[in-house]
C-alpha positions as CSV (number, residue, x, y, z in Angstrom):
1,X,-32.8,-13.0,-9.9
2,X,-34.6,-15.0,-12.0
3,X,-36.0,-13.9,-15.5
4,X,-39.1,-12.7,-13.8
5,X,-37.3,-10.2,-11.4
6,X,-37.6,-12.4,-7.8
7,X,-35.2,-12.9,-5.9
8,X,-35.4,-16.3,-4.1
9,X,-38.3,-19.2,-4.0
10,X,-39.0,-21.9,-1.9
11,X,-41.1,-25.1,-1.9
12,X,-42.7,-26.8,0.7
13,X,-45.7,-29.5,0.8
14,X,-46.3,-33.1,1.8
15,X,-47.1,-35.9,-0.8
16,X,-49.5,-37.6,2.3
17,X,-52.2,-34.3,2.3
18,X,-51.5,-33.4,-1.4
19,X,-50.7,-30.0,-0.3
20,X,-47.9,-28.3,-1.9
21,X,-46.7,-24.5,-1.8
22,X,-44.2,-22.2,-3.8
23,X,-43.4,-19.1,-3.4
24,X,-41.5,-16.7,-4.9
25,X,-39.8,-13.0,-3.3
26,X,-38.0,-10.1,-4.5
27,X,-36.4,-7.4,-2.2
28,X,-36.2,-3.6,-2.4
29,X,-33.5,-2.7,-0.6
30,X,-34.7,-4.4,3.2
31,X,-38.3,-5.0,2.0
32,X,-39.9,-8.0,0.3
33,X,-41.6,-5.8,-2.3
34,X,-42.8,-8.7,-4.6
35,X,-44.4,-11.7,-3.3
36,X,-45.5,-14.6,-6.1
37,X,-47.1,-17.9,-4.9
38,X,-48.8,-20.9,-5.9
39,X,-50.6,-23.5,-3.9
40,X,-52.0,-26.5,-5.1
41,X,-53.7,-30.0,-3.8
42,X,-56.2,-28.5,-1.0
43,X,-58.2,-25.1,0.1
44,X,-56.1,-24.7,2.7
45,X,-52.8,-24.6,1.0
46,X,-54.3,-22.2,-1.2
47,X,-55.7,-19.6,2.2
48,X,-51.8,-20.1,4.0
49,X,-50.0,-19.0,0.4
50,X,-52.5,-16.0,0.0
51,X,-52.5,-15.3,4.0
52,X,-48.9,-15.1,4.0
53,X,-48.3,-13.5,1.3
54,X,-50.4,-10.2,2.4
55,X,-48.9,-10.4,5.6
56,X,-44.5,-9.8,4.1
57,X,-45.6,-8.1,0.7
58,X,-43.8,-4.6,1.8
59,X,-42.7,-5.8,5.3
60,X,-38.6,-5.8,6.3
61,X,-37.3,-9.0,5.8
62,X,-36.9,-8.7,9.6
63,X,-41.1,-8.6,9.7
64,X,-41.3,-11.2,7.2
65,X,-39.3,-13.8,8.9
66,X,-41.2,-13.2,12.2
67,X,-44.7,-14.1,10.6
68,X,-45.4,-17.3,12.4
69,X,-47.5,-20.1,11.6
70,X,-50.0,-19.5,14.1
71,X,-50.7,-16.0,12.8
72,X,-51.1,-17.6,8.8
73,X,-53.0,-20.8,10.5
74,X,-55.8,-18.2,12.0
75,X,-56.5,-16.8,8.6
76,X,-56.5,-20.3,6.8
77,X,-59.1,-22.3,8.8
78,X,-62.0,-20.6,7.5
79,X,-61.3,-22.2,4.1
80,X,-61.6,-25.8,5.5
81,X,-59.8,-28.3,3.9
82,X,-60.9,-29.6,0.4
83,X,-59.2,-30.9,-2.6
84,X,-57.9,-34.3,-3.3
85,X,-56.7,-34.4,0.6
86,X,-57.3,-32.8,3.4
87,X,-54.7,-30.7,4.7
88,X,-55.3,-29.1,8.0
89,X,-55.0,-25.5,8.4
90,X,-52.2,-25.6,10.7
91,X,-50.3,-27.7,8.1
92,X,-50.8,-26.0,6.0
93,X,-49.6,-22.7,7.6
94,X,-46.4,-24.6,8.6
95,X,-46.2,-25.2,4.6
96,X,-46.5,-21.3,3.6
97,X,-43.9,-20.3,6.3
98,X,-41.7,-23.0,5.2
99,X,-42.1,-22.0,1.6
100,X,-41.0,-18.1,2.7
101,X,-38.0,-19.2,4.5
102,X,-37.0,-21.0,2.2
103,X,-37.6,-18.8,-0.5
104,X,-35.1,-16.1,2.1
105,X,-32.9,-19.5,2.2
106,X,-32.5,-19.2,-1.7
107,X,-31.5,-15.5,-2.2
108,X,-29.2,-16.0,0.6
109,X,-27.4,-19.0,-1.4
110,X,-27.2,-17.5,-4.8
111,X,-26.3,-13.9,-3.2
112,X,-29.3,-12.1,-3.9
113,X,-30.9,-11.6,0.2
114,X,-30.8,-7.6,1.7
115,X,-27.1,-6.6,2.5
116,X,-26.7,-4.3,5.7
117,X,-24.6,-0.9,5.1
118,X,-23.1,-2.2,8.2
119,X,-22.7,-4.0,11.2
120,X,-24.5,-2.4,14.4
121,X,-23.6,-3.5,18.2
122,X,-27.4,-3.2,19.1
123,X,-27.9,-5.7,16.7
124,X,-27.2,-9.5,17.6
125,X,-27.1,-13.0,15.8
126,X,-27.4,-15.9,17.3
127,X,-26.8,-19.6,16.2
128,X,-29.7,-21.6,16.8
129,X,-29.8,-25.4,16.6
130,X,-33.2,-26.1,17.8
131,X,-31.5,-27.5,21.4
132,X,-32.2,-26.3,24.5
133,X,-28.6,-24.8,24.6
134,X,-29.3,-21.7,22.2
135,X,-32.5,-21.4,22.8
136,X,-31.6,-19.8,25.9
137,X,-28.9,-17.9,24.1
138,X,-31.3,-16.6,22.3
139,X,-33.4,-15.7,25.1
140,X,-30.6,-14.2,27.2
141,X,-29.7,-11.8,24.1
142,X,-33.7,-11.0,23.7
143,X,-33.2,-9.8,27.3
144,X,-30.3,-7.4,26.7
145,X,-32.5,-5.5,24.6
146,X,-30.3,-5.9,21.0
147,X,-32.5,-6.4,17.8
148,X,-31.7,-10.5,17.8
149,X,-32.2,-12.5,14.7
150,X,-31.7,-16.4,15.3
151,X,-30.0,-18.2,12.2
152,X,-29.7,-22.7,11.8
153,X,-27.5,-23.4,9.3
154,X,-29.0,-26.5,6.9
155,X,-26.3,-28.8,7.0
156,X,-25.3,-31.7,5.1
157,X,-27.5,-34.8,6.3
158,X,-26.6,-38.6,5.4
159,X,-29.0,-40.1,3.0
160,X,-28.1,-43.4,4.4
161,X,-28.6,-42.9,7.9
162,X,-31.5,-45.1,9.7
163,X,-35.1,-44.0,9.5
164,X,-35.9,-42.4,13.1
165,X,-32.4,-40.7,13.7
166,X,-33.0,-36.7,13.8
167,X,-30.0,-34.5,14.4
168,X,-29.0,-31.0,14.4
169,X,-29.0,-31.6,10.6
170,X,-32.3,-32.6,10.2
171,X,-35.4,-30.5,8.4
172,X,-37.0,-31.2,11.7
173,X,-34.6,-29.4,13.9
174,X,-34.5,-26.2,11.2
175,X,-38.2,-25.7,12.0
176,X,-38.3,-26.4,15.9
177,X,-35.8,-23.7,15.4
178,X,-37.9,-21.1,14.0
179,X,-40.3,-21.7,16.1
180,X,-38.6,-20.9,19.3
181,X,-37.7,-18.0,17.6
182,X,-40.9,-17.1,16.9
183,X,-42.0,-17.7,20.3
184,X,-40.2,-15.0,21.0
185,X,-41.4,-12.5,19.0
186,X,-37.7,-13.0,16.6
187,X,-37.0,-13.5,13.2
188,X,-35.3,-16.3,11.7
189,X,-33.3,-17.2,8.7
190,X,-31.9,-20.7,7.5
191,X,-28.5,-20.5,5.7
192,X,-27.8,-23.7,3.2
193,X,-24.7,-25.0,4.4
194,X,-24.9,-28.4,2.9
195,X,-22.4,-28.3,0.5
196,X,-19.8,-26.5,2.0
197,X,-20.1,-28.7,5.1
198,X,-20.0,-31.5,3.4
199,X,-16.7,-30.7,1.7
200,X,-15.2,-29.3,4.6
201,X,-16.3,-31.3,7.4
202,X,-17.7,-35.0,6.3
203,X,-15.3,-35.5,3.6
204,X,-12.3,-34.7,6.0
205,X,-13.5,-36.8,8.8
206,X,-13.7,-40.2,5.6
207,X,-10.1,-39.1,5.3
208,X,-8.7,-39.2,8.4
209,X,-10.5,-42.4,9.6
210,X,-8.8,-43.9,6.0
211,X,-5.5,-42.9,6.8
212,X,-5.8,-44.6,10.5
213,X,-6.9,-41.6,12.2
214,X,-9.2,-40.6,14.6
215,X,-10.0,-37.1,13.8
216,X,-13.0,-34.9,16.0
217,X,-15.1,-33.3,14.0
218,X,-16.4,-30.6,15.9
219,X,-13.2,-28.9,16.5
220,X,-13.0,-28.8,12.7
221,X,-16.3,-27.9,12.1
222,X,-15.9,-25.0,14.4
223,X,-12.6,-23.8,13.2
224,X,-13.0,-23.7,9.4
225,X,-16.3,-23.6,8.9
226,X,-19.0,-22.7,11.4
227,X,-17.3,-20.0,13.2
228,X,-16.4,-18.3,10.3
229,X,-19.3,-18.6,8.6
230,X,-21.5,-17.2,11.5
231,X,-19.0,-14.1,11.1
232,X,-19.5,-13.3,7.6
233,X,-23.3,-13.9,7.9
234,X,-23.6,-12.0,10.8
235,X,-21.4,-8.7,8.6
236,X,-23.8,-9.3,5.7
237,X,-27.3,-9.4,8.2
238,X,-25.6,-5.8,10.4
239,X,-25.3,-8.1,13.4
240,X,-22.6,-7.0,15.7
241,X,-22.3,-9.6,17.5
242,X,-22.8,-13.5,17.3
243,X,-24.1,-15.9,19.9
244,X,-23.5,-19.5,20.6
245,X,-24.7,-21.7,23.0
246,X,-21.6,-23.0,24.4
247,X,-20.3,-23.5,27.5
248,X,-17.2,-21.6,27.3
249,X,-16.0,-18.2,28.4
250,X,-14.8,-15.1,26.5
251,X,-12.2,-13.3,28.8
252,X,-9.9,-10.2,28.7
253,X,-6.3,-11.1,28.7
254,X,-2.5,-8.9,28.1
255,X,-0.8,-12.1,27.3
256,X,-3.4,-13.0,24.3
257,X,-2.6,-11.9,20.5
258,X,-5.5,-10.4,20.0
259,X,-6.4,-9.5,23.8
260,X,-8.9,-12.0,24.8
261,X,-8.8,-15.9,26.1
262,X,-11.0,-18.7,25.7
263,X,-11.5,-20.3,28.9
264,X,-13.4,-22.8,30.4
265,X,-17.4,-22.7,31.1
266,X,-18.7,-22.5,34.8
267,X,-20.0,-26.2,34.4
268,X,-16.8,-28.2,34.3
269,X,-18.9,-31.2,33.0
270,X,-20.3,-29.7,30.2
271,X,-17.2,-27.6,29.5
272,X,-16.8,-27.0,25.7
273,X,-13.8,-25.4,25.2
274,X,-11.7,-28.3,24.1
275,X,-13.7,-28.2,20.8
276,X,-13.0,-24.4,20.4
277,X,-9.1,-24.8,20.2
278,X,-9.3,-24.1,16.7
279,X,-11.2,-20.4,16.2
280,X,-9.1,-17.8,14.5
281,X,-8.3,-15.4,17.7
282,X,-9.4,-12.8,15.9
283,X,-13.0,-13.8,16.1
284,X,-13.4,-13.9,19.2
285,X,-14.3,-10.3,19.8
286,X,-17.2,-10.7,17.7
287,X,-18.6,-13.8,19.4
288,X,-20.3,-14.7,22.7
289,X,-20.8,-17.4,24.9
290,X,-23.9,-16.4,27.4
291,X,-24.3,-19.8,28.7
292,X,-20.0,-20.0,29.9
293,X,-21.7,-18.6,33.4
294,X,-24.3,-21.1,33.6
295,X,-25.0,-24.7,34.8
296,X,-26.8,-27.0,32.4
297,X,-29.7,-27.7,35.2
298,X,-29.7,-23.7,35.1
299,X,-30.1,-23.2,31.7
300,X,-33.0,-26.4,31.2
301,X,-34.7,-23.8,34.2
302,X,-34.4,-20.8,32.9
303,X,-36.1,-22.5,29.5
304,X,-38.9,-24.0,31.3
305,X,-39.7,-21.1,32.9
306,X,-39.8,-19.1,30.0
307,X,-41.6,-21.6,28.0
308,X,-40.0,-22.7,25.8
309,X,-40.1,-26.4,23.8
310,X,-37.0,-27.1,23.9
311,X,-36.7,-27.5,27.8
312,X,-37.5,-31.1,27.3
313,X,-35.4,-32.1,24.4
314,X,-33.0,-34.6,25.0
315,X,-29.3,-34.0,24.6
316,X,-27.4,-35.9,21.4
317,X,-24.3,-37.2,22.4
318,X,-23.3,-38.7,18.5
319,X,-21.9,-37.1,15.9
320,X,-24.2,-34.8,14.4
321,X,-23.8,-36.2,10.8
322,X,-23.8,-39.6,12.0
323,X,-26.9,-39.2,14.7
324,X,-27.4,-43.6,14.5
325,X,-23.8,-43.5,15.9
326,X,-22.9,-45.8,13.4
327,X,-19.6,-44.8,12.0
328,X,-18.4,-47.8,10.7
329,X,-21.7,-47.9,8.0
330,X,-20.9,-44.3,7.8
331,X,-17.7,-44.7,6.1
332,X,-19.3,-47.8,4.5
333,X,-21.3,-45.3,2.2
334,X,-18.9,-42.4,1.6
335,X,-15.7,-43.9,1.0
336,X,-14.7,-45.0,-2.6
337,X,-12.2,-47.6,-1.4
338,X,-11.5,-48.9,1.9
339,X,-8.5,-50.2,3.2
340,X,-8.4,-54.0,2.7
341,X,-8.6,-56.8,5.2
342,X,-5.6,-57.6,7.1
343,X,-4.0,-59.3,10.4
344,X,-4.9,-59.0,13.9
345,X,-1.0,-58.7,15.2
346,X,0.7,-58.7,19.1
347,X,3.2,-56.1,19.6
348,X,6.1,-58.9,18.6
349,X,4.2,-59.5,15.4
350,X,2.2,-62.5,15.8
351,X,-0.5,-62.9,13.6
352,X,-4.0,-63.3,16.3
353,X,-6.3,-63.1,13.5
354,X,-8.1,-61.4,10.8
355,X,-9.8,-58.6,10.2
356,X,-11.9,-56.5,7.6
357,X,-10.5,-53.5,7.4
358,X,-8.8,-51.1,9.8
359,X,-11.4,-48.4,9.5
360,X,-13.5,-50.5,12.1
361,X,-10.8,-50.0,14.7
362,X,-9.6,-47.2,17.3
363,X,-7.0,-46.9,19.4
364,X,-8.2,-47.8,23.0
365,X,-11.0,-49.9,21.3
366,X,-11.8,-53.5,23.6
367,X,-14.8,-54.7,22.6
368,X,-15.3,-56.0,18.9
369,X,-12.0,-57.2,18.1
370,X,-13.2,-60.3,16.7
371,X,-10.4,-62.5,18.5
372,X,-10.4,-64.5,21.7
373,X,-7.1,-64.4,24.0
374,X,-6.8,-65.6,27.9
375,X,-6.8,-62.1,29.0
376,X,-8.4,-58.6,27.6
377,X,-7.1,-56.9,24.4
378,X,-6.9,-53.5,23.2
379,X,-6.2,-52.0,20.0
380,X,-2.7,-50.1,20.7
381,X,-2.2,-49.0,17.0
382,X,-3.6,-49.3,13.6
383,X,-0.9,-49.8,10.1
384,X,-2.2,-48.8,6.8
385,X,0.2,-49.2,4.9
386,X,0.5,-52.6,6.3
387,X,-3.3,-53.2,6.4
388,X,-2.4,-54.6,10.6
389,X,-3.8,-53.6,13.2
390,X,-1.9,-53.7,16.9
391,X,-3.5,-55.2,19.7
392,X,-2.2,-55.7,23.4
393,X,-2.7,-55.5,26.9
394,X,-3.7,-51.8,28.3
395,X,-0.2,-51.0,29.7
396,X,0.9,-50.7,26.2
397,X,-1.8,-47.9,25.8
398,X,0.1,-45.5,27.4
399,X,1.9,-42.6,26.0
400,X,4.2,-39.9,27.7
401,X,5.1,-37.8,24.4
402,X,2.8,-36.8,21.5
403,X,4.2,-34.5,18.4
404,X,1.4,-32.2,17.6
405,X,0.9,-30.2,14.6
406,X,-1.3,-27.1,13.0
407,X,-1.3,-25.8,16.4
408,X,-3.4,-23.0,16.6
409,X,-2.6,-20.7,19.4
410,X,-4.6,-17.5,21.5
411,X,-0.8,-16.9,23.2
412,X,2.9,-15.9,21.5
413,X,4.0,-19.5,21.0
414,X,6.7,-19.8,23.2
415,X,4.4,-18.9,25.6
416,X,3.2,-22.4,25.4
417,X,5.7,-24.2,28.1
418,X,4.7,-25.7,31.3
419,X,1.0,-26.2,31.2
420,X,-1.8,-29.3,31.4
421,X,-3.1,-30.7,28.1
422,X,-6.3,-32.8,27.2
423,X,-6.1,-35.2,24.5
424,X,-9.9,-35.9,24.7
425,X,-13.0,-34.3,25.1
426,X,-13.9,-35.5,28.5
427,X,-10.4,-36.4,29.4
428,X,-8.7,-35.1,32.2
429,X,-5.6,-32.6,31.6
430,X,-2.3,-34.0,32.9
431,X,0.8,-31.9,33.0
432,X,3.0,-31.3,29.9
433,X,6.3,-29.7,29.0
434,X,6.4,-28.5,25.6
435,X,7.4,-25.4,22.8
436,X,4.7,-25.1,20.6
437,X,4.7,-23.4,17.1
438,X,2.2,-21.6,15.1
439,X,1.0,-23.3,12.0
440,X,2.3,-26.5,10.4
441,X,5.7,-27.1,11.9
442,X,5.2,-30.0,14.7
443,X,6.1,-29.8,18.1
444,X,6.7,-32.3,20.8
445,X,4.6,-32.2,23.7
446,X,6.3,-34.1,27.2
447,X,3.2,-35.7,29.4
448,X,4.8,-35.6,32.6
449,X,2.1,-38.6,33.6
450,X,1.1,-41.1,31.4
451,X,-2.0,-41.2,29.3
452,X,-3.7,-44.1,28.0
453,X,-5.9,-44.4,24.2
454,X,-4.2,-41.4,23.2
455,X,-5.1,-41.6,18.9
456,X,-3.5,-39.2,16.1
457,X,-6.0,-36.9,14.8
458,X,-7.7,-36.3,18.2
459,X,-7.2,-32.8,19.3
460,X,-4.6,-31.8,22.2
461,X,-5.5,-28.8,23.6
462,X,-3.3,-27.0,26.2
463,X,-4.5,-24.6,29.1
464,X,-3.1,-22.4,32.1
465,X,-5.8,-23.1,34.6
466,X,-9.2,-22.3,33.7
467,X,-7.5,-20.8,30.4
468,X,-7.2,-22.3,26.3
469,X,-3.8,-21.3,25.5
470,X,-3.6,-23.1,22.2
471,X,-4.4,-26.2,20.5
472,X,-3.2,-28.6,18.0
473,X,-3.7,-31.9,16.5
474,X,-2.1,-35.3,17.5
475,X,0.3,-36.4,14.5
476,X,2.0,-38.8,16.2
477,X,2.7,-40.7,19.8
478,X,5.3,-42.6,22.0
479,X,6.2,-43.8,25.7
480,X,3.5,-46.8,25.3
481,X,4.3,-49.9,23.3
């Protein structure tokens, strides 16, 4: 609370119009029982603040987060524009909801929002990204009749990225969120996740891909920080339940340690699992998955039927902190010190050529090797301490044995025996023989095929059929070169 009693305060505006809102609230147990604002650079900015502010002043902060800008844009547009820009009333309106949410945004952060005496099954949270994806999630939970409050997470976005690239980071994508929830009548809260993501997620990917790794983000991000976080939001909001948009199953199981399986989605191409490997089991009776049932052509229906914007948004296939899929400038920009420049070797040791450093290399990689040779070369391995980086034909990317550690797993352990295991997200899974254990101590995993551009720090995940046994993360490979 600051030293005037509120509770949170946001700023929105735009330096092209002039306009610029702040606004200020302070809660009474679930109600916004002071609102404060100030509007400055145009009429209209001035009409959305005081609109707005009449509308939440004693509302829930359910209410309050419903107000949409349509409702505020109404009672601005008989003030016209004026000032030293003009700043159209629907711009306006878009600034004064902004301001609010990101005044809630605020006293979530510094601990100050509503806290629920409890958590209620009618009462549902789902994760919304601005995607087509959860917005159907959210629909489908509208439908089953729970009190649904959709929630984007601000996440940590790269400064340095190009001009153009939007992501599930971006402001944009926070507010095309909102407004599908709005759309359907729903209320809507943005957490600030940027630091914590940032520290947890970005700065662990720069370190694996310096040590000569090639880690997956998402199945981190999901394990130790979004899941999790969704959980305790969801406990602090009175949500019973938390929904995602992925396409991924929730099922009942006697063998599981905490009585329930992940298992794969209906739509084997779009199939998600893989990145879930890593989810505490005991979540998972918290958490759904509406979409497991679906296809993705089912789901883009069911949104354009409903009517809703994001039917039409195109899927993002980079990573989301990285959405110019330019890793190598990535790591450019975030790491202190890159490995050096080094040789281009054979498998025998024969120098090739040169190269800059061996964060610009993969296992599997072809292309961009910067040498020429009578027939086509792959990377088979990358040496830091060495600064050298392994190149030969693609025989020698095969591997028929992987040690795998911080294996997370849904199953007793030595459950974990003859199964199939992907190494990649849209990789095929191939037979394996193996004795996994929980936790740090590695475990060799026996491919009973071959597998080729298998990388440490890519995830193996193991399954029984259709269901995720357990998971874990490559340390180590052999069988191939």
């Amino acid at each position: 609370m600051d030293e005037n009693g509120y509770d949170g305060k946001g700023i929105a505006g735009e330096a092209g119009c002039g306009a610029r809102i702040e606004l200020s609230v302070a809660f009474e147990d679930e109600r916004v029982a002071k609102v404060r604002y100030r509007a400055e650079g145009a009429s209209t900015a001035e009409a959305a603040a005081r609109s707005l502010a009449e509308k939440v002043r004693g509302a829930t902060w359910r209410e309050a987060a419903s107000v949409t800008e349509s409702e505020v844009a109404v009672a601005t547009g008989a003030a016209g524009p004026g000032g030293r820009h003009a700043c159209p009333p629907d711009k306006a309106a878009l600034f004064a909801v902004d301001a609010l949410h990101r005044a809630f945004e605020d006293a979530l952060r510094n601990d100050r929002f509503p806290r629920a005496a409890g958590r209620s099954d009618r009462s549902a949270l789902v994760a919304m990204s601005g995607g087509v994806d959860s917005s159907v999630a959210c629909l489908l939970s509208k439908r089953s009749a729970r009190l649904v409050t959709g929630v984007t997470m601000r996440l940590w976005s790269d400064p340095d990225q190009k001009a153009g690239a939007v992501s599930c980071c971006s402001p944009e994508s926070v507010i095309e969120a909102r407004r599908i929830c709005h759309s359907l009548g729903l209320p809507h809260v943005t957490i600030d996740c940027a630091s914590e993501f940032e520290e947890s997620v970005v700065g662990h990917f720069v370190e694996e891909y310096l040590r000569g790794r090639t880690p997956n983000p998402c199945t981190r991000c999901n394990a130790v920080f979004r899941f999790p976080l969704l959980d305790r939001l969801a406990a602090r909001l009175g949500a019973g339940r938390v929904v995602t948009g992925h396409y991924a199953r929730i099922v009942e199981s006697d063998e599981a340690t905490e009585g329930l399986l992940i298992a794969r989605g209906r739509d084997r191409g779009k199939d998600q699992s893989y990145v879930l490997w890593g989810i505490d089991p005991g979540l998972l009776a918290g958490f759904e998955f509406p979409l497991g049932g679906l296809l993705k052509r089912e789901t883009r229906q069911m949104a354009a039927a409903a009517g809703l914007s994001s039917c039409r948004r195109p899927e993002s296939q980079e990573i989301c902190f990285i959405p110019d899929d330019d890793y190598r400038r990535f790591l450019r920009s975030r790491a202190d010190v890159l490995p050096g420049p080094g040789d281009i070797v054979d498998a025998a040791g024969t120098v090739l050529g040169r190269h800059g450093s061996i964060v610009d290399f993969t296992i599997g990689q072809r292309k961009g090797l910067g040498i020429s040779a009578p027939a086509p070369l792959y990377v088979l391995d990358t040496d830091v301490e060495r600064d050298r980086v392994v190149v030969g034909p693609r025989e020698g990317l095969y591997v028929d044995r992987l040690e795998v550690m911080e294996a997370n797993t849904f199953v007793p352990p030595g459950a974990v025996r003859d199964c199939h295991v992907q190494v990649r997200y849209n990789a095929l899974p191939v037979a394996a023989n193996c004795s996994l254990h929980a936790g740090g101590e590695a475990a060799t995993v026996l491919l009973k095929e071959p597998v080729a551009g298998v990388a440490p720090g890519q995830s193996a995940v193991f399954y029984e059929g259709e269901l995720l046994l357990a998971g874990g993360v490559i340390a180590a490979t052999a069988g191939g070169h």
